[in-house]
py3Dmol code that shows the C-alpha trace and the ligand (Angstrom):
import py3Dmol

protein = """\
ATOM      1  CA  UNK A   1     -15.557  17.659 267.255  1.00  0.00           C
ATOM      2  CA  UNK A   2     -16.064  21.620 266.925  1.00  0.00           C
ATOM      3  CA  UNK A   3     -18.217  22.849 270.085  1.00  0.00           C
ATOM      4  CA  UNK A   4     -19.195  26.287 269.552  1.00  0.00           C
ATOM      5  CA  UNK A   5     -20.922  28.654 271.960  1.00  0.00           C
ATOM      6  CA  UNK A   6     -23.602  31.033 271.035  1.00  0.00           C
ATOM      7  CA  UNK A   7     -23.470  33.411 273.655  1.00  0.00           C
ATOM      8  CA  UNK A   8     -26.625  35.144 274.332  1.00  0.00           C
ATOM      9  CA  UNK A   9     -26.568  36.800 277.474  1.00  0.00           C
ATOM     10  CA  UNK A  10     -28.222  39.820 276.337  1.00  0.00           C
ATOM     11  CA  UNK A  11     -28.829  42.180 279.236  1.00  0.00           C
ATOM     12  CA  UNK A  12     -32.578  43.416 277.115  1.00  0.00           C
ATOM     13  CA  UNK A  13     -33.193  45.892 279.289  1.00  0.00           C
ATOM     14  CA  UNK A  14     -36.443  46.548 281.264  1.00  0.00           C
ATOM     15  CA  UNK A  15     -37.364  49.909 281.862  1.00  0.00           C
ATOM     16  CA  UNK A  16     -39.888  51.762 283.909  1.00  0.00           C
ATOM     17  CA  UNK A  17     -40.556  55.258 283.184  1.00  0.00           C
ATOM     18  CA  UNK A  18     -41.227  57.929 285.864  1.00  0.00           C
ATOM     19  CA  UNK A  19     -44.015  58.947 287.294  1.00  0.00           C
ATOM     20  CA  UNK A  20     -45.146  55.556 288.956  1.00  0.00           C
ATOM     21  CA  UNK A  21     -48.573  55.804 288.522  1.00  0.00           C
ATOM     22  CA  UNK A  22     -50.038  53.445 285.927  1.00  0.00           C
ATOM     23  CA  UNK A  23     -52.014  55.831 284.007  1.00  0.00           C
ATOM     24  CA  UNK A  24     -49.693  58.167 283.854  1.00  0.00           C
ATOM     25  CA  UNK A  25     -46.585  55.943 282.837  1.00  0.00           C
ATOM     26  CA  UNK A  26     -49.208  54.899 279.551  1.00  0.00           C
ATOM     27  CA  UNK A  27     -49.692  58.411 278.797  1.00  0.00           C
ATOM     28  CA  UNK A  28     -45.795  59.023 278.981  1.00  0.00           C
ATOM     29  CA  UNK A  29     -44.809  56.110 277.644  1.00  0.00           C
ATOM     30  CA  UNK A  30     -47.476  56.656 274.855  1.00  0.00           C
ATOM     31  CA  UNK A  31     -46.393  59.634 274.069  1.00  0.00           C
ATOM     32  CA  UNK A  32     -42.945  58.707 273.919  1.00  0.00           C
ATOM     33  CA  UNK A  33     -42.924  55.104 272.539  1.00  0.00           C
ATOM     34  CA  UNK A  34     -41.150  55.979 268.994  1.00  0.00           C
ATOM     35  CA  UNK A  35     -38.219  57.727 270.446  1.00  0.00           C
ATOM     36  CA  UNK A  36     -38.111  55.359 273.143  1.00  0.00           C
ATOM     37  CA  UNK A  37     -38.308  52.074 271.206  1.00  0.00           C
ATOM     38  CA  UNK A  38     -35.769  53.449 268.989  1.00  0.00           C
ATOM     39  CA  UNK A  39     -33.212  54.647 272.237  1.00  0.00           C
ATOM     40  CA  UNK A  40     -33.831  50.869 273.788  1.00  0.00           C
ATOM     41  CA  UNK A  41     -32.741  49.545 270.765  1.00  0.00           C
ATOM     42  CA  UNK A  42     -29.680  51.741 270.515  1.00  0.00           C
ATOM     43  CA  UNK A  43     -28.847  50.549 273.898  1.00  0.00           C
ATOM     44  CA  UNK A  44     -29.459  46.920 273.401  1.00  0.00           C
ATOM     45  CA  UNK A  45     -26.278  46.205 273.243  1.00  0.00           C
ATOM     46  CA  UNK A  46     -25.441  42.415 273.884  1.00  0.00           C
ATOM     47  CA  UNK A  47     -22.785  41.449 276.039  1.00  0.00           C
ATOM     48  CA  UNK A  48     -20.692  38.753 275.731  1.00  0.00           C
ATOM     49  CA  UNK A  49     -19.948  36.259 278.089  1.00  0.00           C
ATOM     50  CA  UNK A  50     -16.551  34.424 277.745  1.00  0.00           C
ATOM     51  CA  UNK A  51     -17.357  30.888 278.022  1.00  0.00           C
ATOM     52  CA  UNK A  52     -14.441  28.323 278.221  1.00  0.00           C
ATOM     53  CA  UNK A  53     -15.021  24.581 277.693  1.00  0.00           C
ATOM     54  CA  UNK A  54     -12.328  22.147 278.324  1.00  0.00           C
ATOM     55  CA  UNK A  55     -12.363  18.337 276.788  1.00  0.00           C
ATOM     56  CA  UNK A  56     -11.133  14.977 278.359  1.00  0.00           C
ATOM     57  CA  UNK A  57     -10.540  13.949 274.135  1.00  0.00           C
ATOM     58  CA  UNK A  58      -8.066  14.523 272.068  1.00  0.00           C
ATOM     59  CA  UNK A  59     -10.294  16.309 269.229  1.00  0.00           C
ATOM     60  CA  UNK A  60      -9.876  20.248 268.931  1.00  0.00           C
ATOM     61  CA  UNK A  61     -12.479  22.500 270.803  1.00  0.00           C
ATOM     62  CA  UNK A  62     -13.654  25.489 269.680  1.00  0.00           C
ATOM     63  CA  UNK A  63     -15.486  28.253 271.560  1.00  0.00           C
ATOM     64  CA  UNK A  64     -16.849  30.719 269.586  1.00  0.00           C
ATOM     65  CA  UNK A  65     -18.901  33.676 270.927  1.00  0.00           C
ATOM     66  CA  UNK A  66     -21.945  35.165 268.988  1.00  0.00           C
ATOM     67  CA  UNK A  67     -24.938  37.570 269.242  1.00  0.00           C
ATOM     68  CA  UNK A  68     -27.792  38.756 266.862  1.00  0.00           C
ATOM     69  CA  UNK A  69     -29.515  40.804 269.196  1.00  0.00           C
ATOM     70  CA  UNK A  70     -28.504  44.051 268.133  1.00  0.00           C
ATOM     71  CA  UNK A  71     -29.179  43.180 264.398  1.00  0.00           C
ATOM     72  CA  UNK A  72     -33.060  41.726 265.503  1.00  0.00           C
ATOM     73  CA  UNK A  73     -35.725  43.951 264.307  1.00  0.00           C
ATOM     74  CA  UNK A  74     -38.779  44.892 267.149  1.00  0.00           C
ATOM     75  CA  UNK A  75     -41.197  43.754 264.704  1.00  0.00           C
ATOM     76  CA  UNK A  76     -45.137  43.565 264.934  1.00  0.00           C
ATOM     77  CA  UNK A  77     -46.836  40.728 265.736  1.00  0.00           C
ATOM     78  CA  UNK A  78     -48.667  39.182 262.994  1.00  0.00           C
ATOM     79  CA  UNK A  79     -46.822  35.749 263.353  1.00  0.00           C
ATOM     80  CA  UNK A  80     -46.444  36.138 267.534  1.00  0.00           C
ATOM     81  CA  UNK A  81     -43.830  37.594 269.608  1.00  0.00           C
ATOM     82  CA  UNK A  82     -40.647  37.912 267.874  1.00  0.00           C
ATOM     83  CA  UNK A  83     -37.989  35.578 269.145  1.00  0.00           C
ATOM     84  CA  UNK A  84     -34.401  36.372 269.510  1.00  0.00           C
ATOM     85  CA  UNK A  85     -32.661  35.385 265.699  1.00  0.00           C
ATOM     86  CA  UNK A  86     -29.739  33.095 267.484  1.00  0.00           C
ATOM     87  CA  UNK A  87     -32.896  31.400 268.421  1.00  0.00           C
ATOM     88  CA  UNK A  88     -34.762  30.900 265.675  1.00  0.00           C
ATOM     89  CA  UNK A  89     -31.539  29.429 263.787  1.00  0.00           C
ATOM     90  CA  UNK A  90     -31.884  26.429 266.350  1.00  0.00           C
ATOM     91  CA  UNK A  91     -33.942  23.606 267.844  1.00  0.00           C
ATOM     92  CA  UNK A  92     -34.782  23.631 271.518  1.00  0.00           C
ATOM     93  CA  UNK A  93     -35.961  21.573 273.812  1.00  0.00           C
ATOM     94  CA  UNK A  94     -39.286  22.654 275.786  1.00  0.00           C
ATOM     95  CA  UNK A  95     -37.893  21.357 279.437  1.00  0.00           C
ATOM     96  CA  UNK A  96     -35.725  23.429 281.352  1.00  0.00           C
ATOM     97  CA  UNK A  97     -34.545  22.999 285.125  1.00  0.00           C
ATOM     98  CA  UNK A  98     -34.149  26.071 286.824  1.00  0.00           C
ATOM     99  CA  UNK A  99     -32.933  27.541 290.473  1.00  0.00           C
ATOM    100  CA  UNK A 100     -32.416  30.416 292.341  1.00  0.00           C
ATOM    101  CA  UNK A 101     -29.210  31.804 293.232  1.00  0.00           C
ATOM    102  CA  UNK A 102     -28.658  31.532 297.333  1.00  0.00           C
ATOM    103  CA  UNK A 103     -28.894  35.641 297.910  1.00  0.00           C
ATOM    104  CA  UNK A 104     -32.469  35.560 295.886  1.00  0.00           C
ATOM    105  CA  UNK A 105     -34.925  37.245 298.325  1.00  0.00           C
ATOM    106  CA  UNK A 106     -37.845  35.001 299.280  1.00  0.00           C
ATOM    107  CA  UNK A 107     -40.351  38.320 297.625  1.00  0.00           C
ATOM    108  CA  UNK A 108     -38.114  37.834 294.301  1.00  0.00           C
ATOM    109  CA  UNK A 109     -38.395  34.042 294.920  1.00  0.00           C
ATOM    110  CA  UNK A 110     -42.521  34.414 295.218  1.00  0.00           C
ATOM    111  CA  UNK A 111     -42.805  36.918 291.767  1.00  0.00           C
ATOM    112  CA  UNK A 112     -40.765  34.378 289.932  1.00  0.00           C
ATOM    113  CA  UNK A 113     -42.264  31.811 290.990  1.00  0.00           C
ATOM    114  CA  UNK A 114     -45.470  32.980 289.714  1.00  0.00           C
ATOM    115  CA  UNK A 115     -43.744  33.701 286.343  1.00  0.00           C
ATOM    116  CA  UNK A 116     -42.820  30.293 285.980  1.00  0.00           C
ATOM    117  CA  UNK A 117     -46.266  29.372 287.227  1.00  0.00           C
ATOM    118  CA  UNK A 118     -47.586  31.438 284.152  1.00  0.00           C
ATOM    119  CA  UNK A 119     -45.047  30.361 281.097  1.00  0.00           C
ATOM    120  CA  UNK A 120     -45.553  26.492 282.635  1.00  0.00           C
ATOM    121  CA  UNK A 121     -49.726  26.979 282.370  1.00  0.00           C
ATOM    122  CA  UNK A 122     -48.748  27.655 278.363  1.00  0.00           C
ATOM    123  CA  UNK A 123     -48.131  24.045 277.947  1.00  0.00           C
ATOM    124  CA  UNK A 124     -45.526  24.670 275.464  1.00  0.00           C
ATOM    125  CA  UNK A 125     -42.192  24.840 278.255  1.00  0.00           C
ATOM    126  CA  UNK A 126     -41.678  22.698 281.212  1.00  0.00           C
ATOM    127  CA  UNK A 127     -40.081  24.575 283.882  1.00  0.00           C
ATOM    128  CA  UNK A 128     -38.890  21.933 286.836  1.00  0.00           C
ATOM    129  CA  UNK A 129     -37.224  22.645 289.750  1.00  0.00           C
ATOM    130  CA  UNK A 130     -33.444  21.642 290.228  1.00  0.00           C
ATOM    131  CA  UNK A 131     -30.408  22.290 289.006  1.00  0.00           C
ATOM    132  CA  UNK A 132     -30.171  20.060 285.852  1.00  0.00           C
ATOM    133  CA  UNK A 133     -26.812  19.947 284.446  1.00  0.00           C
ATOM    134  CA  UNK A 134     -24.753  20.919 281.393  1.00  0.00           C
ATOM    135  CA  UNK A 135     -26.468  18.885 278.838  1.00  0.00           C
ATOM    136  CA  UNK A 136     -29.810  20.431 279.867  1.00  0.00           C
ATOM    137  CA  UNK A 137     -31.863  23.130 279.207  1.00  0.00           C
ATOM    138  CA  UNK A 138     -31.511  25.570 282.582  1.00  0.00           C
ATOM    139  CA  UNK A 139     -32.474  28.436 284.039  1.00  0.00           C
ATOM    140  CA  UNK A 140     -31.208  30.694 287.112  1.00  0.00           C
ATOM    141  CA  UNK A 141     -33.059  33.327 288.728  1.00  0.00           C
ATOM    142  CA  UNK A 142     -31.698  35.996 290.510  1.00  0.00           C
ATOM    143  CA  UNK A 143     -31.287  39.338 292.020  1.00  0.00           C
ATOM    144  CA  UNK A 144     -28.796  42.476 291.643  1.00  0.00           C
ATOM    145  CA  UNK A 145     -29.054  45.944 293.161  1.00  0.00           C
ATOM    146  CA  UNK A 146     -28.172  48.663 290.398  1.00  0.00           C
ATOM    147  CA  UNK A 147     -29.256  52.642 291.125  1.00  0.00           C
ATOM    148  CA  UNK A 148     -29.739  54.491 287.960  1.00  0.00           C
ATOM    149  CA  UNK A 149     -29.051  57.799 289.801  1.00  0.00           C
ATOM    150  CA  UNK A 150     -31.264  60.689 290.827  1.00  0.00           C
ATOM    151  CA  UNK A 151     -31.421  62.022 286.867  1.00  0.00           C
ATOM    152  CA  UNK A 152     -32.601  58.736 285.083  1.00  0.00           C
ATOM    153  CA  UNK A 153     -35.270  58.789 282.935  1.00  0.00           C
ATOM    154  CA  UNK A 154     -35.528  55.202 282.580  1.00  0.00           C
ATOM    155  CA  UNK A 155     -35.019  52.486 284.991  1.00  0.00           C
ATOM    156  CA  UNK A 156     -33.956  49.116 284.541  1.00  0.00           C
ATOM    157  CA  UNK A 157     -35.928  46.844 286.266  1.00  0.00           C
ATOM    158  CA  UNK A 158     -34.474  43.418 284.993  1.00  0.00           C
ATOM    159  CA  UNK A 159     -32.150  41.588 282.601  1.00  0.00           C
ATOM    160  CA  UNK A 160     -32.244  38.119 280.763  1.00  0.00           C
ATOM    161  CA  UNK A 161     -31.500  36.499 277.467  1.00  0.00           C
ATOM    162  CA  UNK A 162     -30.546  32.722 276.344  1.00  0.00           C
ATOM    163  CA  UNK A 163     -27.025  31.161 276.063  1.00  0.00           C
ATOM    164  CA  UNK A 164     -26.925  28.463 273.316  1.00  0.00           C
ATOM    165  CA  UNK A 165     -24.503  26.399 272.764  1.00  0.00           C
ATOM    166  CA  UNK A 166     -24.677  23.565 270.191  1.00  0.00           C
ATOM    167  CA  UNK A 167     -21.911  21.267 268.213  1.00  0.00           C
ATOM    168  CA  UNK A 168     -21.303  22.478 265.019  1.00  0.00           C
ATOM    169  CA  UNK A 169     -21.772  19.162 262.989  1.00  0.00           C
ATOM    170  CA  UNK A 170     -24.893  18.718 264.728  1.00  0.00           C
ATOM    171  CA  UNK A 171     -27.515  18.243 261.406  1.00  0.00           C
ATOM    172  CA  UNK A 172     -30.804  19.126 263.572  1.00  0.00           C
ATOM    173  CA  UNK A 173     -29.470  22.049 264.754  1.00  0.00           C
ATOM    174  CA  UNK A 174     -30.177  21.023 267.990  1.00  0.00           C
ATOM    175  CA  UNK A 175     -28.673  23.617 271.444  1.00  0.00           C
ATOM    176  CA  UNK A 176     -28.868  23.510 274.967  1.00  0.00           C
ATOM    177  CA  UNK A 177     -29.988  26.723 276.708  1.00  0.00           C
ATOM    178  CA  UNK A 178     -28.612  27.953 279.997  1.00  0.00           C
ATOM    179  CA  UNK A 179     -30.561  31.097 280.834  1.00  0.00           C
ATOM    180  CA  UNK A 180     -30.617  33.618 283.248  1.00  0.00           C
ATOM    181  CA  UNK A 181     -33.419  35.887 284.452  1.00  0.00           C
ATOM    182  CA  UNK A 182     -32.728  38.771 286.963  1.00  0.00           C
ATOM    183  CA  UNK A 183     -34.163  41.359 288.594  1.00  0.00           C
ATOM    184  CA  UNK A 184     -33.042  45.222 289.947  1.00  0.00           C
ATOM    185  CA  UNK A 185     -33.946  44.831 293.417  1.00  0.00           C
ATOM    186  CA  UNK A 186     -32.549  48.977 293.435  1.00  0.00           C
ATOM    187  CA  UNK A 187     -36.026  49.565 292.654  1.00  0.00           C
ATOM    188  CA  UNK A 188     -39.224  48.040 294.422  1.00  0.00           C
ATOM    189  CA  UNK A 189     -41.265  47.781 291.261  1.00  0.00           C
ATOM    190  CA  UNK A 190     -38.886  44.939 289.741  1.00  0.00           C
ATOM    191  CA  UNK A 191     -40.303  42.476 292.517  1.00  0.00           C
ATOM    192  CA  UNK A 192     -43.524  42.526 290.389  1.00  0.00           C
ATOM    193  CA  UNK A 193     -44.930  39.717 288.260  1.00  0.00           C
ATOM    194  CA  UNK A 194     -44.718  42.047 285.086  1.00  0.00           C
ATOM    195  CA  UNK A 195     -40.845  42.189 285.406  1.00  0.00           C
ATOM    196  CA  UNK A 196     -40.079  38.541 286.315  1.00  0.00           C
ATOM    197  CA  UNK A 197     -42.245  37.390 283.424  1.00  0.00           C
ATOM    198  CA  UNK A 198     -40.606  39.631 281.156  1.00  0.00           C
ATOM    199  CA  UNK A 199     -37.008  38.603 282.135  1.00  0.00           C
ATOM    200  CA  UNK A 200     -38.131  34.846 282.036  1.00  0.00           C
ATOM    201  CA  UNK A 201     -39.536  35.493 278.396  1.00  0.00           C
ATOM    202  CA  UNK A 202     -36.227  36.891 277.889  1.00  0.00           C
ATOM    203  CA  UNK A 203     -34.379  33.887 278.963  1.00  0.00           C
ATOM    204  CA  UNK A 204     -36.648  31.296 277.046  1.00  0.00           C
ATOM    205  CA  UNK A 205     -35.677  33.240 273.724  1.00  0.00           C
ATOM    206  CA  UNK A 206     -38.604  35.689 273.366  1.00  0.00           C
ATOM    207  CA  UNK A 207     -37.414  39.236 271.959  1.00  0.00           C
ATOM    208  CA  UNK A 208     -39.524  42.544 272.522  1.00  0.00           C
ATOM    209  CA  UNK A 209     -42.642  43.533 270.973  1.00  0.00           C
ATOM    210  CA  UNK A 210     -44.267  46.698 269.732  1.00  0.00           C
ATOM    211  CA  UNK A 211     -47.166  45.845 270.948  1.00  0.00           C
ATOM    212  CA  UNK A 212     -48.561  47.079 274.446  1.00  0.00           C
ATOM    213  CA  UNK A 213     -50.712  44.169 275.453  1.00  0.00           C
ATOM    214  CA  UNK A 214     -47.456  41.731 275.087  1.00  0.00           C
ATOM    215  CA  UNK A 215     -45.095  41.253 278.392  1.00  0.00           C
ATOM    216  CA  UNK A 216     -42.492  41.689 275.968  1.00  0.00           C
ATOM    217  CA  UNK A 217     -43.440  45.451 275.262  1.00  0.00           C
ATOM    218  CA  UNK A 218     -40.336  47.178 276.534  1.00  0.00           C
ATOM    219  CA  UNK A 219     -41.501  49.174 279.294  1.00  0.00           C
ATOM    220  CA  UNK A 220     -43.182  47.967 281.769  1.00  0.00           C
ATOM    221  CA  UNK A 221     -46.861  48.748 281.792  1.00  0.00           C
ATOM    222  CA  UNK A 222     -48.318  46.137 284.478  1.00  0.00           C
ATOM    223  CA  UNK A 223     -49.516  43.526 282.257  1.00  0.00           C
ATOM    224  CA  UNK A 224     -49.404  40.315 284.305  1.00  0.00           C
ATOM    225  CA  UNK A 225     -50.633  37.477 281.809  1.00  0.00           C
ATOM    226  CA  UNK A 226     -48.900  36.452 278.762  1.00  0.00           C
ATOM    227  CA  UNK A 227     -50.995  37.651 275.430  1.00  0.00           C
ATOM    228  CA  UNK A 228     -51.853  35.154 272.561  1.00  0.00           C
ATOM    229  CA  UNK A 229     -49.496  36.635 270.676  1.00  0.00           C
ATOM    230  CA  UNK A 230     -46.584  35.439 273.366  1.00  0.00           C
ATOM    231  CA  UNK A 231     -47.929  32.013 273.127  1.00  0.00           C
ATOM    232  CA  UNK A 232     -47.925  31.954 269.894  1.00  0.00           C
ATOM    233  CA  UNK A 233     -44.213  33.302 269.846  1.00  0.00           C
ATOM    234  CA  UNK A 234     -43.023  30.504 272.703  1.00  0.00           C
ATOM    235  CA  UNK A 235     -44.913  28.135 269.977  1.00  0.00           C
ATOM    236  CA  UNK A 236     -42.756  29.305 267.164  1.00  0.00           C
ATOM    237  CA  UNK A 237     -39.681  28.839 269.479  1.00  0.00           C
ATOM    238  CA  UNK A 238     -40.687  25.219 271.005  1.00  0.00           C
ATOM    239  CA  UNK A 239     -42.917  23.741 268.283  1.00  0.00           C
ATOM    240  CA  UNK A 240     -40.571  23.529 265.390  1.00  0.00           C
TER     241      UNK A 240
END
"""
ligand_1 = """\
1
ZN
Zn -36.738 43.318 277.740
"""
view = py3Dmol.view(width=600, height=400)
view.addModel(protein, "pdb")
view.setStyle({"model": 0}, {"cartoon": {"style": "trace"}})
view.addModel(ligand_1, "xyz")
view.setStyle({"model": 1}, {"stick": {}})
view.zoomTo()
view.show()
């Protein structure tokens, strides 16, 4: 049996752009939204994560490493909130047991909590707490401190992005997604609803928008609910 692993830990960036204040991060990032949407996508650059599995049988394993993300479009959202491609190619579950790492700071803890609060009032994922296991959809949240430097334009607030991995003669397509969701703790403005829901629609296979109202738009601009149009894209992802 071939088990390959679709690697998708994607590092989407979150950026905030300077000055703080609301208003006038929506007139800057207004103003600057083409070039920016086009830099962000330069710099979406997936990494890989070497994943190794090992087998008790005496069939052949396989571990393959793949991304899209860097080939996905940021596409309007007639049909919902884009999802990543890797993840539109296969059929997840809706249930996902998730944790936080042991360093997670109980302000991060609170801010994704309340993310996971938000995505499970959806009705379309089930986010339980607990570690699950390898044959289960997970998710772990966490924290990381990484400083930009004094001349930054952008910030990155947070990372996340799937990991699928599925068996190759599998005829419904079906994967198993262990996740991760993050947040810069650098900066104070990642321990903010906006970010953690972002990172955690990262991690359940939502891609960014072009739109502003969407907590997939790629800056961060405050929004604290999920828009119809994210539903809708979660529904594309979980309802197939
Ligand atoms: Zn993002």
């Amino acid at each position: 049996m071939l088990l390959f692993v679709l690697s998708g830990i994607f590092l989407a960036e979150y950026t905030d752009v300077l000055p703080t204040t609301l208003q006038a991060q929506i007139v800057t990032n207004l103003s600057k939204s083409k070039n920016y949407l086009e830099s962000a996508f330069d710099e979406y650059v997936p990494k890989i994560k070497s994943l190794t599995n090992s087998t008790n049988t005496a069939t052949e394993d396989t571990t393959k490493q793949e991304t899209a993300t860097s080939q996905d479009k940021q596409t309007g959202s007639a049909n919902g909130t884009p999802a990543f491609s890797m993840v539109n190619k296969f059929v997840l579950g809706n249930v996902y047991y998730y944790h936080f790492t042991k360093k997670t700071p109980k302000a991060a803890r609170q801010a994704f909590n309340d993310a996971i609060y938000a995505y499970n009032q959806t009705g379309v994922v089930k986010l339980i707490a607990g570690k699950g296991n390898s044959s289960v959809n997970t998710v772990a949240f966490s924290v990381y401190y990484k400083d930009e430097g004094q001349r930054a334009q952008t910030l990155e607030l947070g990372t996340g992005g799937p990991e699928l991995t599925y068996k190759t003669n599998d005829p419904s397509k079906a994967a198993i997604n262990h996740a991760s969701a993050k947040i810069n703790m650098t900066y104070p403005e990642s321990v903010s609803d906006s970010v953690t829901m972002h990172e955690l629609g990262h991690a359940l296979g939502l891609n960014h928008s072009t739109e502003t109202s969407s907590i997939m738009y790629p800056t961060n601009q405050g929004v604290k609910s999920l828009s119809e149009d994210d539903v809708a894209g979660l529904k594309n992802i979980y309802n197939k």
